[in-house]
C-alpha positions as CSV (number, residue, x, y, z in Angstrom):
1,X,8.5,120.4,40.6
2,X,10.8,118.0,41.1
3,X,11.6,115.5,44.0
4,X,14.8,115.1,45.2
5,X,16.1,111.5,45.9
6,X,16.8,110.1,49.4
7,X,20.1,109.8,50.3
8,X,21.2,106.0,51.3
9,X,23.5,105.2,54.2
10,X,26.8,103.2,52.2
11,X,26.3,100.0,52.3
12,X,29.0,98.0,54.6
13,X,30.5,94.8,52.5
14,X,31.1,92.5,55.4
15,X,33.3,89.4,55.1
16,X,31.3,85.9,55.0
17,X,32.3,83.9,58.4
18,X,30.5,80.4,58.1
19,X,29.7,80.2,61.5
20,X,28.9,76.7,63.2
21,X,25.0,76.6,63.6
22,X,24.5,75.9,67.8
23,X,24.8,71.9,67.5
24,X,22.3,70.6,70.2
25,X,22.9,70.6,73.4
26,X,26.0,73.1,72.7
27,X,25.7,76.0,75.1
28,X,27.5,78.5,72.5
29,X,29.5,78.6,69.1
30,X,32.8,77.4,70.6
31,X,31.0,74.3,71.8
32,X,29.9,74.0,67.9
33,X,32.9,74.2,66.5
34,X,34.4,72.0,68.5
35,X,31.9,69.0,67.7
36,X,30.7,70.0,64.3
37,X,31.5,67.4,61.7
38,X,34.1,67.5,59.7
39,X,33.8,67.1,55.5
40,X,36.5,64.5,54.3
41,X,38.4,66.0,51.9
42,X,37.7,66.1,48.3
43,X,39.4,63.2,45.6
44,X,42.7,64.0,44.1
45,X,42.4,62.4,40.7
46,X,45.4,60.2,40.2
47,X,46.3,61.6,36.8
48,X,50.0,61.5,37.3
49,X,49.7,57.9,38.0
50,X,47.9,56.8,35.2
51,X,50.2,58.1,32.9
52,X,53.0,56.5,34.5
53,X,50.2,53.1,34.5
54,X,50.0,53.7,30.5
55,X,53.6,54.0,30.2
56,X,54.7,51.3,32.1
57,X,52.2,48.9,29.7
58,X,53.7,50.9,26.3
59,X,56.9,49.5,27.4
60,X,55.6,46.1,28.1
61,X,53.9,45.7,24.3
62,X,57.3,47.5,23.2
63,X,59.4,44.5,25.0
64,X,56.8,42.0,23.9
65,X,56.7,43.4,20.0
66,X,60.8,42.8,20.1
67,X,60.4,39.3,21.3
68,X,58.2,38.5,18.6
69,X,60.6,39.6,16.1
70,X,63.8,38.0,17.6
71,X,61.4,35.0,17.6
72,X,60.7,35.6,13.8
73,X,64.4,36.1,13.2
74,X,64.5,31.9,14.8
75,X,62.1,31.0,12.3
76,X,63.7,33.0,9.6
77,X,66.8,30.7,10.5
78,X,65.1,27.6,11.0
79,X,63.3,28.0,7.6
80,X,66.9,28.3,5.6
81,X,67.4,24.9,7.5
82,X,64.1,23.4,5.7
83,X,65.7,24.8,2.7
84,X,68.5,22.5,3.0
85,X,66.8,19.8,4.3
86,X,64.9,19.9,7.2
87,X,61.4,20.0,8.2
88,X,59.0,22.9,7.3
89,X,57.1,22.2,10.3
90,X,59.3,23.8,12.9
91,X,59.7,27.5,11.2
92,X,56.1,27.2,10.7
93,X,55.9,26.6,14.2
94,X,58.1,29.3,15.4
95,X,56.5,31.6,13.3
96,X,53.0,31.5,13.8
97,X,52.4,30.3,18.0
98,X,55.5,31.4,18.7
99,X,56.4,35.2,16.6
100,X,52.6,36.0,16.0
101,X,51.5,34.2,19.4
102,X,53.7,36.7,21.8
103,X,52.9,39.7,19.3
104,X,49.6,39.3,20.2
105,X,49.7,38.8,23.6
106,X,51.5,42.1,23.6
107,X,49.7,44.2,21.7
108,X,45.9,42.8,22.1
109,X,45.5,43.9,26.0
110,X,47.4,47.1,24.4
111,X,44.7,47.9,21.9
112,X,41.6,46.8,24.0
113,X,42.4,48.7,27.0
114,X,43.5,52.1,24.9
115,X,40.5,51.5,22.2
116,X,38.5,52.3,25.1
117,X,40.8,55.1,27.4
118,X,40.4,52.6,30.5
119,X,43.6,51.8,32.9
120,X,45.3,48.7,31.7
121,X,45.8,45.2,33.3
122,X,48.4,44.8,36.4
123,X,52.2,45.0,35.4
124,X,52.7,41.2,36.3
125,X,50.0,39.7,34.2
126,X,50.8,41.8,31.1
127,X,54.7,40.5,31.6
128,X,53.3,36.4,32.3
129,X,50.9,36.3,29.4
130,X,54.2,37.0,27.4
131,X,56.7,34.9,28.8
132,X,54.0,31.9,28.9
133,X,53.1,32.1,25.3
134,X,56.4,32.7,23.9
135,X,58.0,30.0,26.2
136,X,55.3,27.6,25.2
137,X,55.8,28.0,21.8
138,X,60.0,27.5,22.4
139,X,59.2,24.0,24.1
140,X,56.7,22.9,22.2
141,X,58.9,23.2,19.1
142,X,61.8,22.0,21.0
143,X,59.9,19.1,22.3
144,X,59.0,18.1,19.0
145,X,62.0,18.4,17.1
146,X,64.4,17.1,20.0
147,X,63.8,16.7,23.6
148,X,60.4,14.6,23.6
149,X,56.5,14.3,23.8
150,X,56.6,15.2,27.8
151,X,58.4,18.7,26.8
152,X,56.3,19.6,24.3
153,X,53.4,19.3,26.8
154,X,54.6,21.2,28.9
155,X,55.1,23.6,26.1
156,X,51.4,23.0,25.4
157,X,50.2,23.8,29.0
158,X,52.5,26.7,29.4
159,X,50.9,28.4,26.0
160,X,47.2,27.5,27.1
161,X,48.2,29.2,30.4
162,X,49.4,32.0,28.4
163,X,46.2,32.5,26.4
164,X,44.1,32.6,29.6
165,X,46.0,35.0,31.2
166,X,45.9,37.4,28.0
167,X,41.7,36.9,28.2
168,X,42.2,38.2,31.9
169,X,44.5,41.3,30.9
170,X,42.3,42.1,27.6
171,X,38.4,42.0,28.8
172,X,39.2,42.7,32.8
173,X,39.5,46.0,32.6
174,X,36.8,46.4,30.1
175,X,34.2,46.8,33.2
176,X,34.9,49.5,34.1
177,X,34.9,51.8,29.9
178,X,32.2,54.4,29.8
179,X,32.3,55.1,26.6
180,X,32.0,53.8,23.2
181,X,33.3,50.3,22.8
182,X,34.6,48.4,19.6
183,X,32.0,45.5,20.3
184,X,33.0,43.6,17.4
185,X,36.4,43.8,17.5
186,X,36.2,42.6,21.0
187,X,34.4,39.8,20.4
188,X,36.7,38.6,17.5
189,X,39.8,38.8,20.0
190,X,37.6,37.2,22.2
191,X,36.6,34.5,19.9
192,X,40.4,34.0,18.4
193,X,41.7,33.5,22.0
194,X,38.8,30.7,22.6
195,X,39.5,28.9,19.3
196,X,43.5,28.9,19.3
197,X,42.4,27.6,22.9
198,X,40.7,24.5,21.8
199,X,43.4,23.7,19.1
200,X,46.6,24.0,21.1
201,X,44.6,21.7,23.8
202,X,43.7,18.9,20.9
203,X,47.5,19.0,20.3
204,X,48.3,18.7,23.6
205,X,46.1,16.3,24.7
206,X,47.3,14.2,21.6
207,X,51.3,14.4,22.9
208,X,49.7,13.3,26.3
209,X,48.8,10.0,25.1
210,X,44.9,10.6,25.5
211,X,43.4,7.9,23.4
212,X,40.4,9.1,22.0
213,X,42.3,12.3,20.6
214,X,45.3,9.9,19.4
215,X,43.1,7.5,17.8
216,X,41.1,10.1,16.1
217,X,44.2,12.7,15.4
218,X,45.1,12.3,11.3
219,X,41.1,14.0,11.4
220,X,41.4,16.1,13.8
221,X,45.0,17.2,12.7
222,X,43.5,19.6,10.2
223,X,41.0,20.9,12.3
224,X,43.4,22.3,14.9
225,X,45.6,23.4,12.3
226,X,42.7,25.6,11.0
227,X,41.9,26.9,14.3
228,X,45.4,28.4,15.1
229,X,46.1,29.4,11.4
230,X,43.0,30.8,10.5
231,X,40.6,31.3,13.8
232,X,43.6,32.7,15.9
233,X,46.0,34.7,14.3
234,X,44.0,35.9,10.5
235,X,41.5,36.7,13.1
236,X,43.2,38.7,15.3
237,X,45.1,40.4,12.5
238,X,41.7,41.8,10.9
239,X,40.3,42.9,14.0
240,X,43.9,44.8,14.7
241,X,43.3,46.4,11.0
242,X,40.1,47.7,11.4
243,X,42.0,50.4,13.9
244,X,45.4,49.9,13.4
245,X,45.4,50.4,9.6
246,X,43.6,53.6,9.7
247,X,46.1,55.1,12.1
248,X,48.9,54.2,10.1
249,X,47.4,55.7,6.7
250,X,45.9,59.1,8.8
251,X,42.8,57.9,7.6
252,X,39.6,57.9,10.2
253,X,38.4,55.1,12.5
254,X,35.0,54.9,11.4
255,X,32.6,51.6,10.9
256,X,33.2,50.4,7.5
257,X,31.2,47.6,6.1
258,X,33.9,45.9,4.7
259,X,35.2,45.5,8.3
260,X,32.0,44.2,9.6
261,X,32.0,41.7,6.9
262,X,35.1,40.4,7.6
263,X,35.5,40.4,11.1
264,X,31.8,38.3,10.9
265,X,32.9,36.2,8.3
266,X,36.2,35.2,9.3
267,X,34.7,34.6,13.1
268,X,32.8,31.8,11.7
269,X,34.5,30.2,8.3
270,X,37.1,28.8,10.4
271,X,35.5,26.8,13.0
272,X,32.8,25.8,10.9
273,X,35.8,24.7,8.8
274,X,36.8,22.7,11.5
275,X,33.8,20.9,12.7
276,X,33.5,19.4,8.9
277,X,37.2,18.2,9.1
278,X,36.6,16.9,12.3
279,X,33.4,15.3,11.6
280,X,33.9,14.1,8.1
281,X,31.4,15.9,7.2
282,X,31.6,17.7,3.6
283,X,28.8,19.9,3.2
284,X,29.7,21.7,7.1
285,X,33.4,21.9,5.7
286,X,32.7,23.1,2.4
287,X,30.5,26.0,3.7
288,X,32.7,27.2,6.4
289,X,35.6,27.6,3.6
290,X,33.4,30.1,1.3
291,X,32.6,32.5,4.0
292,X,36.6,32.2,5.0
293,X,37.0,33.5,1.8
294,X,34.0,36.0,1.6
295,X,35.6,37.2,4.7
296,X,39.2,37.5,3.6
297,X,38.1,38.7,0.5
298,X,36.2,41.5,2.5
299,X,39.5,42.3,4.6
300,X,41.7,43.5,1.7
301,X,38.5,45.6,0.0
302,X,38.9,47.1,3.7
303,X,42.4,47.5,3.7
304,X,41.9,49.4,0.1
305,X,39.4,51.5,1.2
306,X,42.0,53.1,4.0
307,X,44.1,53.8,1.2
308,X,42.2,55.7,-0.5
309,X,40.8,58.1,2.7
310,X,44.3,58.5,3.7
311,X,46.1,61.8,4.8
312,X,49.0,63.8,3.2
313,X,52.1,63.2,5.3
314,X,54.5,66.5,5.4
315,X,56.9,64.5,7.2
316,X,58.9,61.2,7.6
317,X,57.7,59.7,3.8
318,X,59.6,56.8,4.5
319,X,58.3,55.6,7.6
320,X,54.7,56.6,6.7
321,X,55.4,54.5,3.2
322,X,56.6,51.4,4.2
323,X,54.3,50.7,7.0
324,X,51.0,51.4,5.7
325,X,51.8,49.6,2.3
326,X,52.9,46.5,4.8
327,X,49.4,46.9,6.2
328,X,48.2,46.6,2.4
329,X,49.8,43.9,1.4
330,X,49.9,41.7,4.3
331,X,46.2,41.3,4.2
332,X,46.3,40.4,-0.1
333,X,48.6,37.5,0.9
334,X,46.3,36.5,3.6
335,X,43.7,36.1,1.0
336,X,46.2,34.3,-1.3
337,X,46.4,31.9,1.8
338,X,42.8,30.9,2.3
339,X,42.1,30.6,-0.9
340,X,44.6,28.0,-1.4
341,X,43.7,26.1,2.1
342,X,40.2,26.8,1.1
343,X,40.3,25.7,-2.4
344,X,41.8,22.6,-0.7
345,X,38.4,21.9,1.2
346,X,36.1,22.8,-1.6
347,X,38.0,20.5,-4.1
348,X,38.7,17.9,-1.7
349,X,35.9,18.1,1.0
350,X,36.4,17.1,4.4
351,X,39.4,15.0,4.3
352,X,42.9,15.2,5.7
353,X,44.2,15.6,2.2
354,X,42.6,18.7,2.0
355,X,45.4,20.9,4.7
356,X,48.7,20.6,2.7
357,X,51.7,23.0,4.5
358,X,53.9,22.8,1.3
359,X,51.7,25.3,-0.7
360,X,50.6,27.7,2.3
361,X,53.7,28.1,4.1
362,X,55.1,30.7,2.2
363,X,52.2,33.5,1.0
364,X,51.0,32.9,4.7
365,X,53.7,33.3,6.8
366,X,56.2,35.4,4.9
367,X,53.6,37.6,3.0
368,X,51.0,37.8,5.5
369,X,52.1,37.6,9.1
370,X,55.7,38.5,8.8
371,X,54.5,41.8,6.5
372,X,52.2,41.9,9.4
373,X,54.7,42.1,12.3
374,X,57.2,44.0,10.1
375,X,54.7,47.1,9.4
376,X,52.9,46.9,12.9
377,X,56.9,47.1,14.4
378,X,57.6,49.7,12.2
379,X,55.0,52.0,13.2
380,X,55.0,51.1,16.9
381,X,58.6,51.6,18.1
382,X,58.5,54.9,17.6
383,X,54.7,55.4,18.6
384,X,54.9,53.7,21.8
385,X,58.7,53.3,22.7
386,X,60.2,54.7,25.1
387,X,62.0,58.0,24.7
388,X,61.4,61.8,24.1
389,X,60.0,63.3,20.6
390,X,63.7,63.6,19.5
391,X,64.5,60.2,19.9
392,X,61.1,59.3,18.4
393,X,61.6,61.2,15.3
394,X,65.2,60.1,14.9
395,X,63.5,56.3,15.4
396,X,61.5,57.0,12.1
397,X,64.0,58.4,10.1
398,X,65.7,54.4,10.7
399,X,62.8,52.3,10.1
400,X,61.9,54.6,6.7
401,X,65.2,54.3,4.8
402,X,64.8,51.8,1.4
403,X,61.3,52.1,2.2
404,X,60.3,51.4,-1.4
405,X,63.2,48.9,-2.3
406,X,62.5,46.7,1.1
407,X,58.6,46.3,0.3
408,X,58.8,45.8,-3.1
409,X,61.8,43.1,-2.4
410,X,59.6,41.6,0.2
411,X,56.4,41.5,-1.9
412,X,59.1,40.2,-4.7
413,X,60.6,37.9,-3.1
414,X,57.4,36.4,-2.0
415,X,55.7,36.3,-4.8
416,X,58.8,34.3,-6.6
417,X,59.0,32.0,-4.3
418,X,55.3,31.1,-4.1
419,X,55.0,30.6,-7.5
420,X,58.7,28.6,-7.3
421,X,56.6,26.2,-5.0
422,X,53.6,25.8,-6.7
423,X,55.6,25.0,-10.3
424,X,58.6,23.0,-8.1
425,X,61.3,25.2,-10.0
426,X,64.3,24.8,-7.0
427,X,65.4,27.7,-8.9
428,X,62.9,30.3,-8.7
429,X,62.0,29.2,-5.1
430,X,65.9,30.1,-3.9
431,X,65.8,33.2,-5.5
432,X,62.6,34.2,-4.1
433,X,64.3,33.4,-0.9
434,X,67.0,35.0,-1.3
435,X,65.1,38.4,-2.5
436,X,62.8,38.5,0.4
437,X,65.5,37.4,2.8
438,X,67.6,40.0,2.1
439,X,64.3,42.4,2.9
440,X,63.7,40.9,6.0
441,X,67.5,40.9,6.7
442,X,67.7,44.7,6.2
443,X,64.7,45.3,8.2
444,X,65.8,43.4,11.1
445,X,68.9,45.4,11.1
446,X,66.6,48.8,10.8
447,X,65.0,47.5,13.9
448,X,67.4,47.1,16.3
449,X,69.5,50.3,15.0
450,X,65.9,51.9,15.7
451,X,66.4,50.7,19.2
452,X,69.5,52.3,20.0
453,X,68.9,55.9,18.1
């Protein structure tokens, strides 16, 4: 026998009213509601305006990465001058505190704050830490060649200025990143900024007149050349590698060794370096030049080691080309410079004699920062520039034309005139000149035709 089932009443779906609960003392629920708190309302993330944050600082590094190369183009000028018959201080100058000087205090707060998705340092500072470094640079050279010691020290207090405020811009906003964080790179743009700090205040102080730095300068002369040279800007261009060369080749930003080798080598080597020349002391001098060279050495096995992780570009060969073989070969004459300034020190020990210009300038300064600053601009104009993905694409069709025939011109070119030096063949040195100007020539052109595609 079966049992039939009990029929249910329907069930009634009632809509939810959140009713104010009685406060106390409130004789019914329109008392309540009228004093039952209110909830603030809930955050609006600000995400339109940290993109327009992020753009605004894209087209700060963009202005400040042009600067650098009209400033480069002043040196280019200047160094045809020493050609003739001038001075090779003042294109040295130019090129390294003043082109590589407001490159990086563009592009360091750049790469700190995005290594580490955080909102970059206020608009003013950015735009100050460029205008103070490359000014300094301008006065101090123009000091020195022309208007006077009180100039230049200016010059010299204006670029120390400068330097501080790209310390505040790069690590500020580093308090407040949550996630992972490039320690070591940090702490070599860290360290870089705090030695170029102590050597462009010895020179200062020296054009001030301060006795105990004049009296003690044709020591200390080498020392501060070795901090800018080597402990600022070689420093800061390794720790920019380590992330900017495996974005270039498509490769991945992973820890390498070969990174941590350098970046821990060349943090030391030069201001060990240093302290012997300053000191006198042979042994301290000595040391700090082999692990300089253990640590350049370790960059271009790094830089090699992109190469050979990186990706298969379908598009834009040109562009792709030129600036990641830039990116190769910069570091390789990098290495060709300390090992001549180093050699210097471990043949000669801790003497003046030991820091000669005449055999450095040119593997250093036209092979490895200019290559430098003309593969970083290549890639970044059209990565962070302003414009749409037409005008972007359009931007690397210009800077990757004569890809091929503009490195190997500039490697060329570099390479004759180095060896022109070293032998004192006039000859081979002007053609080597005239072969890599005519690289760096077309490039410049590329660049400001990449400006206005």
């Amino acid at each position: 026998m079966t049992r039939s089932l009990p029929l249910l009443d329907p069930v009634v779906v009632r809509p939810v009213v959140n009713e104010p609960v009685p406060a106390e003392g409130a004789c019914c629920a329109a008392c309540a509601a009228e004093r039952a708190p209110t909830r603030p309302p809930l955050p609006v993330l600000q995400a339109a305006r940290s993109a327009t944050i992020r753009g605004t600082d894209r087209r700060i590094t963009f202005a400040g990465v042009l600067a650098a190369a009209a400033i480069l183009g002043v040196a280019g000028l200047s160094a045809i001058g020493s050609l003739i018959g001038g001075t090779v201080w003042l294109p040295l100058h130019l090129a390294m505190a003043g082109a590589a000087g407001t490159a990086i205090a563009a592009v360091l707060p750049f790469f700190t704050t995005a290594l580490v998705q955080v909102a970059p340092a206020p608009v003013r500072l950015r735009i100050a830490s460029i205008v103070l470094v490359a000014g300094g640079s301008i006065l101090a050279g123009v000091g020195m060649q022309a208007a006077g010691s009180g100039v230049a020290v200016v010059g010299g207090v204006a670029y120390v200025s400068g330097l501080l405020a790209i310390a505040v811009a790069a690590f500020r906003p580093l308090r407040t990143a949550l996630g992972f964080r490039f320690r070591l790179v940090h702490l070599a743009y860290a360290t870089a900024l705090t030695q170029v700090g102590a050597g462009v205040a010895l020179a200062t102080a020296m054009l001030a007149g301060w006795s105990p730095i004049v009296t003690s300068w044709v020591a200390l002369k080498p020392a501060h050349a070795w901090l800018n040279v080597f402990g600022f800007v070689t420093l800061v261009v390794a720790a920019s590698l380590v992330h900017l060369a495996p974005t270039v080749a498509g490769a991945r930003i992973r820890p390498r060794r070969s990174a941590d080798v350098a970046l821990l080598s060349l943090i030391a080597g030069a201001p060990i370096v240093a302290l012997g020349l300053a000191t006198g002391w042979d042994p301290v001098a000595r040391t700090g030049a082999v692990v300089e060279l253990v640590g350049a050495v370790a960059l271009f096995v790094h830089g090699v080691s992109i190469q050979r992780d990186r990706g298969a570009w379908t598009s834009d060969p040109g562009w792709h080309r030129f600036a990641g073989l830039s990116l190769v070969a910069a570091p390789a004459w990098l290495l060709v410079a300390v090992a001549i300034a180093g050699g210097g020190v471990l043949w000669l020990g801790a003497t003046p004699a030991a820091w000669s210009v005449t055999f450095l300038a040119v593997p250093l300064v036209a092979g490895g920062v200019g290559q430098i600053l003309v593969g970083a601009w290549t890639h970044l104009v059209p990565a962070i520039g302003p414009g749409d993905q037409a005008r972007h694409a359009r931007q690397r069709a210009v800077l990757g034309r004569l890809s091929y025939i503009r490195w190997v011109a500039w490697n060329g070119g570099v390479a004759i005139a180095s060896i022109g030096v070293l032998a004192g063949a006039e000859a081979l040195r002007f053609v080597g000149a005239l072969v890599f100007g005519l690289s760096a020539v077309t490039s410049a052109i590329l660049l400001v035709r990449s400006t206005r595609a």
